[in-house]
C-alpha positions in Angstrom: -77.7 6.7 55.5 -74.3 7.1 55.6 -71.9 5.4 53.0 -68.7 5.1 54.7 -66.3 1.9 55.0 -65.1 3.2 58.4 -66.8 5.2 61.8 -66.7 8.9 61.1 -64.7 9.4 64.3 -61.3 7.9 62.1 -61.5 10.7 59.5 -60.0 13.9 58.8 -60.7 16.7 56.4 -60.8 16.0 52.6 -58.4 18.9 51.8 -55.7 17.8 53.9 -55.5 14.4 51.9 -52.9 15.2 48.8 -54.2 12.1 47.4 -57.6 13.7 46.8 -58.3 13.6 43.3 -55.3 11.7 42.0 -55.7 8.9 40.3 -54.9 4.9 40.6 -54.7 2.6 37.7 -58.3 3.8 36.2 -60.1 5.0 39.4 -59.6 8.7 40.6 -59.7 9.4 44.3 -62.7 11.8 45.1 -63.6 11.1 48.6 -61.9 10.0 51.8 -64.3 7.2 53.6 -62.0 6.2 56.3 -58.5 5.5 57.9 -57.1 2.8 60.0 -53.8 1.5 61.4 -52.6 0.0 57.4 -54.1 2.5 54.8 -57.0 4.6 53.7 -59.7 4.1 51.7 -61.2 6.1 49.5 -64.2 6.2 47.2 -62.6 5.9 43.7 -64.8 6.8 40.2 -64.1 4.9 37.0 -62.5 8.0 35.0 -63.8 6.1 31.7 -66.9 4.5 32.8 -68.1 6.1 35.9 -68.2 2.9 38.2 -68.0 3.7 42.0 -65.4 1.5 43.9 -63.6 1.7 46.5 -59.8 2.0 47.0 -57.3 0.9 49.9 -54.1 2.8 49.7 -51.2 1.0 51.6 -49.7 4.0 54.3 -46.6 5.7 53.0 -44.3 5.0 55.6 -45.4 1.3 55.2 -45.0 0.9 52.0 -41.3 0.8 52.7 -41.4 -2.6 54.1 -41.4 -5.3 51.5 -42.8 -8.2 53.9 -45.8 -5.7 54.6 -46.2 -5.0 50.8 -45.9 -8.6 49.8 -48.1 -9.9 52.3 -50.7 -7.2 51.6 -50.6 -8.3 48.4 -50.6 -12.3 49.7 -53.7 -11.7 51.9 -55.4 -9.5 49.1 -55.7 -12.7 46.9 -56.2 -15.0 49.9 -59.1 -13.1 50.7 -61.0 -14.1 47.1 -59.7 -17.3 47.1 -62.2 -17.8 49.9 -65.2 -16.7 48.2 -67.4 -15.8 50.9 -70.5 -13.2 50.6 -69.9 -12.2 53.7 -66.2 -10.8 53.2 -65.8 -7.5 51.1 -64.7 -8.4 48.4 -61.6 -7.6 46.7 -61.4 -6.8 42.3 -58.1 -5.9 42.0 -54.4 -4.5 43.1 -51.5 -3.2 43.0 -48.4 -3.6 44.9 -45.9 -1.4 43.1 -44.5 1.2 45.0 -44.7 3.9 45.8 -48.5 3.2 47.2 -49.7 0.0 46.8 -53.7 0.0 46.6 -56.7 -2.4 46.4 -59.4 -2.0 44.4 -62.6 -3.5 46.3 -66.7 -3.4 46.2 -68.1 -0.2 47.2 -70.5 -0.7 50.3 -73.5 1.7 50.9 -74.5 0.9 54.7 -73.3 1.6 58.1 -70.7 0.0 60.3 -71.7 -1.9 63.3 -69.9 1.3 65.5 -72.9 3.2 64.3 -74.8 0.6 67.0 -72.7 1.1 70.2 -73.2 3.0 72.9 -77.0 1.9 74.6 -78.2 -2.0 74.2 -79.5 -3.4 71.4 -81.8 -5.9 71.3 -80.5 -10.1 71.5 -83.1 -10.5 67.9 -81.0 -7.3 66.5 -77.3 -8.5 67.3 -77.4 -11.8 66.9 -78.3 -12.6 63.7 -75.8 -10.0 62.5 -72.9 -11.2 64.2 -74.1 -15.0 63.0 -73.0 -13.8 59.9 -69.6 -12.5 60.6 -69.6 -16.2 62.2 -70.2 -18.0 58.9 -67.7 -15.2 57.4 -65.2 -15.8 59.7 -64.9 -19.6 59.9 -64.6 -19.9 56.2 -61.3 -17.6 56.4 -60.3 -20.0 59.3 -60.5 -23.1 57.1 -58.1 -21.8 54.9 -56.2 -20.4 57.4 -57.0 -17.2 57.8 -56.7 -14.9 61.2 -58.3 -11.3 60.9 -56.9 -10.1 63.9 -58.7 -7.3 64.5 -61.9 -7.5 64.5 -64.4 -4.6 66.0 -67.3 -2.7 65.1 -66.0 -0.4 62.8 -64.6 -3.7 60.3 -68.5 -5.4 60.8 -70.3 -3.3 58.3 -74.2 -3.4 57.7 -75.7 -3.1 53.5 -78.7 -2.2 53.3 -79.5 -4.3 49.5 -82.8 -2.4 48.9 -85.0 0.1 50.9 -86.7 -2.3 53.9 -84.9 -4.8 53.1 -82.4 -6.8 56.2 -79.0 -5.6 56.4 -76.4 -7.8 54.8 -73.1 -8.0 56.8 -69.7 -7.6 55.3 -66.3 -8.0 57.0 -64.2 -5.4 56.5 -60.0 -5.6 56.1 -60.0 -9.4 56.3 -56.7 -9.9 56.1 -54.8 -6.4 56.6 -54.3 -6.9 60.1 -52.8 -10.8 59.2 -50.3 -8.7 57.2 -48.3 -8.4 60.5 -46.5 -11.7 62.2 -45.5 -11.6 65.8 -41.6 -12.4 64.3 -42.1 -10.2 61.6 -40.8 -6.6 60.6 -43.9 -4.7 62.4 -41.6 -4.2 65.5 -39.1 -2.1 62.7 -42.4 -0.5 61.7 -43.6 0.4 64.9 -47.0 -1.2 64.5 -49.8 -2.6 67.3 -51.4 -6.1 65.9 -54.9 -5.3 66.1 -57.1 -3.1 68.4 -56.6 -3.1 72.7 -60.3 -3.0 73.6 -61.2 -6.4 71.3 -57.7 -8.0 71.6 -57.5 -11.8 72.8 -55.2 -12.5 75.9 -52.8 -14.6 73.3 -53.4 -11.8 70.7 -51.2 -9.3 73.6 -48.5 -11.7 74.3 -47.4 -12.7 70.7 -48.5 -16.0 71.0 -49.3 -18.3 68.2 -53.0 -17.4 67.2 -55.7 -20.2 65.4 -59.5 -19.4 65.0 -60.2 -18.9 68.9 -59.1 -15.4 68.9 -61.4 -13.7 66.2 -64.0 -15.8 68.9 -62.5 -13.8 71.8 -62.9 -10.2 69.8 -66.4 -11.6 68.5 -67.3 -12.0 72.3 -66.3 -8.7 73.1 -68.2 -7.5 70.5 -71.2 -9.0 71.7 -70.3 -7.9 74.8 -70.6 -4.2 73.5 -73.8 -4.7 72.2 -75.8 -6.7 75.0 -74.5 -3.8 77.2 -74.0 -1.2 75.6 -70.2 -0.6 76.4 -66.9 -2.6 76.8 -66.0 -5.2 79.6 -63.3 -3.3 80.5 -63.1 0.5 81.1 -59.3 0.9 81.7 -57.9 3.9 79.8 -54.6 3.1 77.9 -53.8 0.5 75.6 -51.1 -1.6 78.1 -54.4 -1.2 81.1 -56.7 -2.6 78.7 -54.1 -5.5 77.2 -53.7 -6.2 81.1 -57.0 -6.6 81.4 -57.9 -9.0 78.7 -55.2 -11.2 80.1 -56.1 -11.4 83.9 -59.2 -9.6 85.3 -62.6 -11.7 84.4 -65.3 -9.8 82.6 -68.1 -8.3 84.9 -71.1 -10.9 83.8 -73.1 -8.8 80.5 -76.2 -9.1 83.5 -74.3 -7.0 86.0 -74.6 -4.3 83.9 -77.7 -4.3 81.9 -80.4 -6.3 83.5 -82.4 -7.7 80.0 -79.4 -9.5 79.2 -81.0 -13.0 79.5 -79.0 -15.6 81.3 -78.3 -17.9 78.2 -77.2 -14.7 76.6 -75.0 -14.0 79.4 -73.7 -17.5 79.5 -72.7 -17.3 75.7 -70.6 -14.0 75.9 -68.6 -15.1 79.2 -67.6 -18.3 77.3 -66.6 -16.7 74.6 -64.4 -14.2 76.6 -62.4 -17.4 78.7 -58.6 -16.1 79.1 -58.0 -19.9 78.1 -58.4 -21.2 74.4 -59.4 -24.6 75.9 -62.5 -22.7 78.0 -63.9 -21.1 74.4 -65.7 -21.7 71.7 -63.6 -24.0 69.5 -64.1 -22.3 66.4 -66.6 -19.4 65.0 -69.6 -21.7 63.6 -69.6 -23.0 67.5 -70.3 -19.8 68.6 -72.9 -19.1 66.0 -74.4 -22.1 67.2 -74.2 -21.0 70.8 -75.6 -17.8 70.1 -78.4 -18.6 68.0 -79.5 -21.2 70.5 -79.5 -19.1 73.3 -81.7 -16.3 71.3 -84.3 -18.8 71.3 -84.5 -19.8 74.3 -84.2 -16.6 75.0 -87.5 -15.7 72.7 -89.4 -18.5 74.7 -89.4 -17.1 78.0 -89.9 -13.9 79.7 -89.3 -10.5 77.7 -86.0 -9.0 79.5 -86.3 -5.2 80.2 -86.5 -2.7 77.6 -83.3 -0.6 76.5 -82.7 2.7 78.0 -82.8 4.2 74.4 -84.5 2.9 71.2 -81.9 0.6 69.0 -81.1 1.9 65.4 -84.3 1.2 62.9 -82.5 -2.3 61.8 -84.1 -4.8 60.9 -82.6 -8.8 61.9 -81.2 -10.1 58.7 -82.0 -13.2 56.8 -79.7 -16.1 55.5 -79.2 -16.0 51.4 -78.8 -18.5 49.0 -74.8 -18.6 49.4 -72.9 -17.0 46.2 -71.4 -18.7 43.4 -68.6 -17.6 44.2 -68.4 -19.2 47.2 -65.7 -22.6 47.5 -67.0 -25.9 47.1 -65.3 -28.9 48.9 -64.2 -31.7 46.2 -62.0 -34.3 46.2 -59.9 -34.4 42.5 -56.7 -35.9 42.1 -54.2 -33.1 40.0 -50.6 -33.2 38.5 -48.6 -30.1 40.3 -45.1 -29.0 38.8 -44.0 -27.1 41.9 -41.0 -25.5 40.2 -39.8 -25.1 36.9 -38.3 -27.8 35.8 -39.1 -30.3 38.3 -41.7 -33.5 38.0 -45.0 -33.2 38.1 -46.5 -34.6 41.8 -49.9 -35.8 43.0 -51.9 -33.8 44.8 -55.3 -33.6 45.9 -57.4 -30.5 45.0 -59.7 -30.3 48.7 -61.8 -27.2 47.6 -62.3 -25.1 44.3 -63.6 -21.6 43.1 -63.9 -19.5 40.7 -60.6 -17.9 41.1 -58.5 -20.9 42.6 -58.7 -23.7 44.6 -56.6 -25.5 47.5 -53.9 -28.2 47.2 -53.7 -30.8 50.0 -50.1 -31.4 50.2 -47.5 -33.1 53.4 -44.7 -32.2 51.5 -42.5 -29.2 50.9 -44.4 -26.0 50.4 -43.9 -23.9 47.5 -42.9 -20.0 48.0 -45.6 -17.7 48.2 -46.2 -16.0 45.1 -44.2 -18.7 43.3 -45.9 -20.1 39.9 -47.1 -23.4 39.6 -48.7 -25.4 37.1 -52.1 -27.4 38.1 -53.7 -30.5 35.7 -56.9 -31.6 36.8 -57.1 -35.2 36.1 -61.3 -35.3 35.2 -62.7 -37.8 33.3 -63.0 -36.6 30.2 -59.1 -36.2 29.9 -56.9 -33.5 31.7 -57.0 -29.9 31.7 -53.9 -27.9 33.0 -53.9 -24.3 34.2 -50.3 -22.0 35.1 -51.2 -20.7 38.6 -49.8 -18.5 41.2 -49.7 -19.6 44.8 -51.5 -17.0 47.5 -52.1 -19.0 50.7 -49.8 -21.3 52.6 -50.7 -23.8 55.8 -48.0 -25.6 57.2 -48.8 -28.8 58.9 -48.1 -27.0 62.2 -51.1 -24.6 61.1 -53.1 -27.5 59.8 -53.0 -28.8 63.3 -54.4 -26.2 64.9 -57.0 -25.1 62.5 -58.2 -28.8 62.1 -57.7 -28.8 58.3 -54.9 -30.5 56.4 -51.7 -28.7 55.4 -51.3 -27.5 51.7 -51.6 -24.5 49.8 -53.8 -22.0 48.1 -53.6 -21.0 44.3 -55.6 -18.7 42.3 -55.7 -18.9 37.8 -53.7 -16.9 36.3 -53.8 -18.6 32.8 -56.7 -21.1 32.3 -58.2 -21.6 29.1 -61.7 -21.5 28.6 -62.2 -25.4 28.5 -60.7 -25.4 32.3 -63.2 -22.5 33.4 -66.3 -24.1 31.9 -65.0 -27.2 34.0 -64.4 -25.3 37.5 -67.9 -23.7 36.4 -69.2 -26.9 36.3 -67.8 -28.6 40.0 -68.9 -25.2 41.2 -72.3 -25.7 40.4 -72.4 -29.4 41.7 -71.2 -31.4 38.1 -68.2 -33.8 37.3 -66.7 -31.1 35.3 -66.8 -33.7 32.6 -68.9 -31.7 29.8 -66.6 -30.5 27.2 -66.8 -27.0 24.7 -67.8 -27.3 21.7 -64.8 -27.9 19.1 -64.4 -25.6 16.8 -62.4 -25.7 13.4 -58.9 -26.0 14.1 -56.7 -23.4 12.3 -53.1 -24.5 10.9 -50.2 -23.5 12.5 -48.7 -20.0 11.8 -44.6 -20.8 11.2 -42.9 -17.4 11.6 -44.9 -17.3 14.8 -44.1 -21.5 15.7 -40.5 -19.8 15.1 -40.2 -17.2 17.9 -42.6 -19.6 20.1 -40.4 -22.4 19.9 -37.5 -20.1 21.7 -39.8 -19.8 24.6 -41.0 -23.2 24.7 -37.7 -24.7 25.8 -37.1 -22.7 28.7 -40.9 -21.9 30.1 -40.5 -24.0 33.0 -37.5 -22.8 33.9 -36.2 -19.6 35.6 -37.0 -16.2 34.7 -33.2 -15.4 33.5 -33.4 -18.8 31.5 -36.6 -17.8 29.8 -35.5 -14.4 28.7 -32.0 -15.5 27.7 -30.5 -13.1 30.2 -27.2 -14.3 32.4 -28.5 -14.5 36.5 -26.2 -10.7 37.2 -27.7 -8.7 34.6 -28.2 -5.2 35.1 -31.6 -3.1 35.6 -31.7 -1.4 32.3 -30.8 -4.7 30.5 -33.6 -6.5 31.8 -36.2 -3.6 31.1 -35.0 -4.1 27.4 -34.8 -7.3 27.0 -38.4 -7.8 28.7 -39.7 -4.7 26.2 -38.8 -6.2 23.2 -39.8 -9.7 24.4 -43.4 -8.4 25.6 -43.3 -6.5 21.7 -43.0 -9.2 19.5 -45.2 -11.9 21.5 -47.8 -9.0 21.4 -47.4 -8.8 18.0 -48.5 -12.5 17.4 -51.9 -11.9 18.8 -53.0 -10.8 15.7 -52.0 -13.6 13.4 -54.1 -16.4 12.9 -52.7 -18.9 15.3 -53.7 -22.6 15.5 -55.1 -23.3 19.3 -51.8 -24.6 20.4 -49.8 -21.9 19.8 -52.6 -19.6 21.0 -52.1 -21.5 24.5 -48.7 -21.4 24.6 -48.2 -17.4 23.5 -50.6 -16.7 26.7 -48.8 -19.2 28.9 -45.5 -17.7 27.2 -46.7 -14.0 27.7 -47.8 -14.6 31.8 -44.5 -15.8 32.2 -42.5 -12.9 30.3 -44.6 -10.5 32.2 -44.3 -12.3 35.8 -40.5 -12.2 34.9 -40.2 -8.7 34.5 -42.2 -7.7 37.0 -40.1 -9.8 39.3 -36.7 -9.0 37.7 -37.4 -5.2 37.3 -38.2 -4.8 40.9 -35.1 -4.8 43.3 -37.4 -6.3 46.2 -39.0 -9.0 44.2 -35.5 -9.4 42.3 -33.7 -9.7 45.3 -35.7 -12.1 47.0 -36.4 -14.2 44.1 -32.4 -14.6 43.4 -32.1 -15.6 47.0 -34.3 -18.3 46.6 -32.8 -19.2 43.1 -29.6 -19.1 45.0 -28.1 -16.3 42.9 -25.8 -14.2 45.1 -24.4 -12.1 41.9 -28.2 -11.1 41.0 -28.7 -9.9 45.0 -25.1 -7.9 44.2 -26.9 -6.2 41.0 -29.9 -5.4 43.0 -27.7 -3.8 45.6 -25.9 -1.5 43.2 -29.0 -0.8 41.8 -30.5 1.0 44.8 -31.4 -2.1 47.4 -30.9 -0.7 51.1 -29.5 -1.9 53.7 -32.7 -1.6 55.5 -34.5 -3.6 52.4 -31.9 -6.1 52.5 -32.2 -7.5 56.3 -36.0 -7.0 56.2 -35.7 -9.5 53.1 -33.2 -11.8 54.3 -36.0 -12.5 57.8 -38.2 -13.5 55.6 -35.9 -15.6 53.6 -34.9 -17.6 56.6 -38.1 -18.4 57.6 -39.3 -20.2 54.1 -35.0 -21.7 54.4 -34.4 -22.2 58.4 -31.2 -24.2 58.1 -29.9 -21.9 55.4 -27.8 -19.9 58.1 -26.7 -22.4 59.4 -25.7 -24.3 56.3 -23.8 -21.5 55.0 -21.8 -20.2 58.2 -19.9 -24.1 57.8 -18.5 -22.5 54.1 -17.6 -19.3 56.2 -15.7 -21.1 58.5 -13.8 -22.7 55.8 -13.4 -19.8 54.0 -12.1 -18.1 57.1 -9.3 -20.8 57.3 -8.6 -20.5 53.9 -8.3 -16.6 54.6 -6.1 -16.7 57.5 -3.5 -19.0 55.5 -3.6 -16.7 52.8 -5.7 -19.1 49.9 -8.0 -16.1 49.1 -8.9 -18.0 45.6 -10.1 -21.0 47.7 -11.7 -18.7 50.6 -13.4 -16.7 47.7 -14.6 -20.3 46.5 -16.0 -21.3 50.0 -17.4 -18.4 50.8 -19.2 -18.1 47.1 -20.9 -21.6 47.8 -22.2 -20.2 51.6 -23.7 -17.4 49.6 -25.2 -19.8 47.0 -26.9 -20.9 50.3 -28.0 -17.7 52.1 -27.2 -14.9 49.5 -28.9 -12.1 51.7 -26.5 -12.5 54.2 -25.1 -9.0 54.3 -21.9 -9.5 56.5 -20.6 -12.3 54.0 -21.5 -10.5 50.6 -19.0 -7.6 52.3 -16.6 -10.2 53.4 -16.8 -11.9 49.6 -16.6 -8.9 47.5 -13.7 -6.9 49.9 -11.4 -10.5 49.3 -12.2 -10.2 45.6 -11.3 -7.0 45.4 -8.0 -7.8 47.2 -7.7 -10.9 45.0 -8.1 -9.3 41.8 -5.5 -6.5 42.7 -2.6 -9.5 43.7 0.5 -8.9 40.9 0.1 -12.2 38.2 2.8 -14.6 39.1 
C-alpha cells in the first residue's frame, strides 16, 4: 500500500529536490511524498529519535509574501484549534524565512484519487465522504473554508490490517491562505482546483460552508460515475462550466446510480447557494439517507470494473482532542494595558478555545490574556489569538462572531481544569498544593523590572526606545533571554515561577517580532510607530514587502487612509506656505495613523531632510 500524502501523478524525481536530505528544526528530509499549488511535503525522520513525520515546506517563491507566510502560519494553528480526528493534524511550525514548514502526522494509506476512474460502489463512497462531512463542518463552525477540496486532499488510513479506512483531510487550511483581495493576484496564484471549484469559488465572491458542499458534490460525482461532470479541457472551459451549464444527471452516465443517489449529488452541485445543501452535516445527512434507501430496494448494476478492496468505514468514539461546546464567563485583557472585558468562552480544547465577542477584534497573532472565572476561584492563562470571525462571517456561517485563541502559557492548574470541561466536569477540582517555597530576592529583583511593563508593548518591556535598530534589539533580547534563563535554576517560590514563564513568553514573542522586519513592521504600524517602520526600511524592508504589508494593514484599520490623508492635506498647506516645522508636524501625526503609507514616509523624511539643512536664525 502506498504511503503518500499526495497522488503519485504530482511528483517528480527525488534527486531533483535540493531539499532532499536537509534538515528542518529536528527532522531531516529523506523522501518527497507529494507537491501541490502551496508547498511540498516530505517524509521527515527524527535525526535524534527516529520518529517518522511528515513535513510541509512553504514554496520558495511564496515565501516572499508575508500575508501568505502569516496566514499559513494563522491557519496552521486554526487547524488544531479545531480538534477534529478527521483533519490531519498539525504538531508544529515554523514561519521563519527562508522556508517556512509544518510539522504534521505521518499518514500510511491512500488518497481517495487512488479510487477514480470506474464507479465505486454507493456502501464504499458514502461512508467515506460522511466523514469528510463531519470534518468539514467542524472547520465551518469556526470559520473555516478549505477551498480546495478533491480527491487527492481526502486521504484513506488504514489503522490496522482489515480494519475500515479512517479518513483524513488533507491541507485544511492552505488553500484559505489566499483571499480574493489578497496578494495571490501579485503571486500569481489559482484559489483552489478548476474541476471541483464552486460557481462563487471562480468569480471571487464571498465564500461560507456551501462551497466545500459544491466540491464535496463533485466529488461524489466522480465516484458514483466514475469521471467528472464536466469534460471541458482548460481551466477558464471548466470554471465556465461550473458556473452555467447544469450537470448531466450521475444516472445518464452510469446506470446503478440509484435515483436518491442521483437526487443527492445534483443538489449538491446547484449553481445557487440557496438550491444546496446548507451546510456539510446536511449533506451527510442527505447522503446517508439516500444509501439506505438505496440498500432497500433493487441492487443497481454492477461496476464495469471491481472497486479497490476497501472496506466502508465505521464511526469512532470522537478524540479527546476534539472541542467541547461550554458556556464560561472569562476576563479578556485584549491589549496590553487595557481593562480586562467579559467574554464568553463558546467552546474549549486542549490547545485553545473560542471567545464570543460583538466588539472590536483583536489582531491576529496578537497576545491576550484569558481568566476563566470557574467556581473554585479563577485561573488565567497568556494566549495568542489564531482565528478571527467577524460578525459579517458569523452571519453567514450561523455562529456568533468572536475569536479563536490557543495557550501559550497555562500553568498546570489551568490544564488539569480544561482537562476536566474536556472530559464533561466543572473544571472545579483543584491540584494538590504542595509546599510553598519562599521567594528568591536577587531573582524578585530582576523580575520586578519586567513586572511593570508585561502588559505593555514589546519596546516598553525590553526598555528599548520604539526606533531602535536591528542589532540593538538582538542584544538587548540576548541578554534579556540570558539572565531570565538563568533564574530557572534557582529555587523560586510559585509566583515568581509563573511570572518568569509569563516574563520569558513575552521576551521571546518580542524578539521574534522585533527581530523580524515583516513582523517588526507590521507590528509598529499597528502600535502606530512610523520611526520603527523607518528602522525596518533601512534595515532591508522592500518596497514590495512594504505595500503587501500596508493591504493587510488597511483591512484590520479601514478608515486609517482616510484618517491620515486629512493631516496630509494640512501638511500640504503648511508646505506650500513654507511652515515645513508645522507640515513635518502634520504629516508625523498622518503617519502615527497609517505609518505604511509609502508615498508619505518619502514626503516626511525628504521635508526633514530639507528642514534640518535650513541655516539657524
Amino acid at each position: 500500500m502506498e504511503d503518500e500524502h499526495n497522488s503519485p501523478d504530482m511528483m517528480t524525481a527525488d534527486e531533483e529536490d535540493p531539499l532532499l536530505g536537509t534538515q528542518l528544526g529536528s527532522f531531516r528530509l529523506v523522501r518527497r511524498l507529494g507537491r501541490g499549488g502551496m508547498g511540498t511535503v516530505y517524509l521527515g525522520e527524527h535525526v535524534s529519535i527516529g520518529s517518522r513525520m511528515a513535513v510541509k515546506v512553504l514554496h520558495e517563491h511564496l515565501a516572499a509574501y508575508p500575508e501568505l507566510v502569516q496566514r499559513f502560519h494563522a491557519e496552521a494553528r486554526a487547524v488544531n484549534l479545531i480538534g477534529h480526528e478527521n483533519i490531519v493534524s498539525i504538531f508544529d511550525l515554523n514561519s521563519a524565512p527562508p522556508r517556512p514548514y509544518l510539522i504534521m502526522e505521518y499518514l500510511e494509506g491512500v488518497p481517495l484519487s487512488s479510487m477514480v476512474g470506474t464507479p465505486v460502489k454507493a456502501e464504499v463512497w458514502i461512508p467515506i465522504l460522511s466523514q469528510a462531512c463531519e470534518a468539514l463542518h467542524a472547520a465551518h463552525l469556526r470559520g473555516i473554508v478549505h477551498r480546495d477540496l478533491k480527491p487527492d486532499n481526502i486521504f484513506l488510513v488504514q489503522r490496522a490490517k482489515g480494519a475500515p479506512p479512517f479518513v483524513k483531510v488533507l491541507d485544511f487550511g492552505i488553500a484559505k491562505l489566499i483571499d480574493g483581495a489578497g496578494p495571490q493576484t501579485q503571486a500569481g496564484i489559482i484559489v483552489g482546483t478548476p474541476e471541483y471549484m464552486s460557481p462563487e469559488q471562480s468569480r471571487s465572491l464571498r465564500l461560507d460552508g456551501r462551497a466545500d458542499v459544491y466540491s464535496l458534490g463533485v466529488i461524489a460525482y466522480q465516484m458514483a460515475t466514475g469521471r467528472l461532470p464536466f469534460m471541458e479541457e482548460g481551466t477558464a472551459a471548466q470554471l465556465v462550466a461550473h458556473q452555467t451549464i447544469p450537470p448531466p444527471p450521475p444516472r445518464s452516465i452510469y446506470a446503478g446510480v440509484s435515483i436518491p443517489v442521483d437526487a443527492v449529488i445534483l443538489r449538491s452541485l446547484a449553481k445557487s447557494l440557496t438550491d444546496r445543501y446548507e451546510n456539510a452535516l446536511a449533506l451527510k445527512a442527505a447522503l446517508e439517507a439516500a444509501l439506505a434507501e438505496e440498500l432497500r430496494g433493487p441492487p443497481p448494476e454492477p461496476p464495469p470494473a471491481p472497486p479497490p478492496p476497501v472496506a466502508s468505514p465505521v464511526r469512532e468514539t470522537p478524540s479527546r482532542r476534539r472541542a467541547r461546546p461550554v458556556e464560561l464567563p472569562a476576563r479578556v485583557v485584549l491589549r496590553p494595558g487595557a481593562q480586562p472585558e467579559r467574554l464568553v468562552c463558546s467552546d474549549i480544547a486542549r490547545g485553545g478555545l473560542f471567545l464570543r465577542t460583538q466588539g472590536e477584534l483583536p489582531p491576529l497573532f496578537s497576545r491576550v490574556q484569558v481568566t476563566l472565572e470557574l467556581g473554585r476561584g479563577a485561573l488565567t492563562a497568556n494566549c495568542e489569538v489564531v482565528r478571527l470571525v467577524t460578525p459579517e462571517q458569523a452571519l453567514l456561517w450561523g455562529m456568533a462572531p468572536g475569536f479563536g485563541v490557543q495557550f501559550v502559557d497555562a500553568s498546570a492548574d489551568f490544564k488539569a481544569a480544561i482537562d476536566q470541561l474536556l472530559k464533561g466536569g466543572t473544571g472545579n477540582t483543584p491540584q494538590v498544593a504542595v509546599a510553598e517555597p519562599s521567594k528568591d530576592v536577587e531573582a524578585e529583583v530582576l523580575l520586578e523590572g519586567f513586572r511593570t511593563n508585561l502588559q505593555k508593548d514589546h519596546y516598553s518591556l525590553l526598555s528599548l526606545p520604539q526606533d531602535a535598530n536591528l542589532e540593538t534589539i538582538r542584544t538587548r533580547v540576548r541578554v534579556a533571554l540570558g539572565e531570565l534563563e538563568g533564574l530557572k535554576g534557582r529555587p523560586l517560590s510559585s509566583s515568581q515561577r509563573a511570572l518568569l514563564e509569563s516574563v520569558l513568553t513575552r521576551v521571546r514573542d518580542a524578539g521574534e517580532t522585533l527581530t523580524n522586519v515583516t513582523r517588526r513592521a507590521m507590528y509598529d504600524a499597528l502600535l502606530g510607530n512610523f520611526r520603527g517602520v523607518e528602522s525596518c526600511l533601512s534595515a532591508g524592508l522592500t518596497v514590495t514587502q512594504l505595500e503587501a504589508l500596508r493591504k493587510d494593514f488597511l483591512v484590520r484599520r479601514p478608515n486609517a487612509a482616510g484618517t491620515a490623508r486629512v493631516h496630509i492635506l494640512t501638511g500640504n498647506a503648511y508646505e506650500k506656505n513654507g511652515q515645513l516645522a508645522r507640515a513635518v508636524e502634520a504629516y508625523e501625526r498622518g503617519l502615527a495613523v497609517d505609518p505604511l503609507d509609502l508615498a508619505l514616509l518619502q514626503r516626511y523624511r525628504a521635508l526633514r531632510r530639507a528642514l534640518s539643512s535650513r541655516p539657524s536664525p
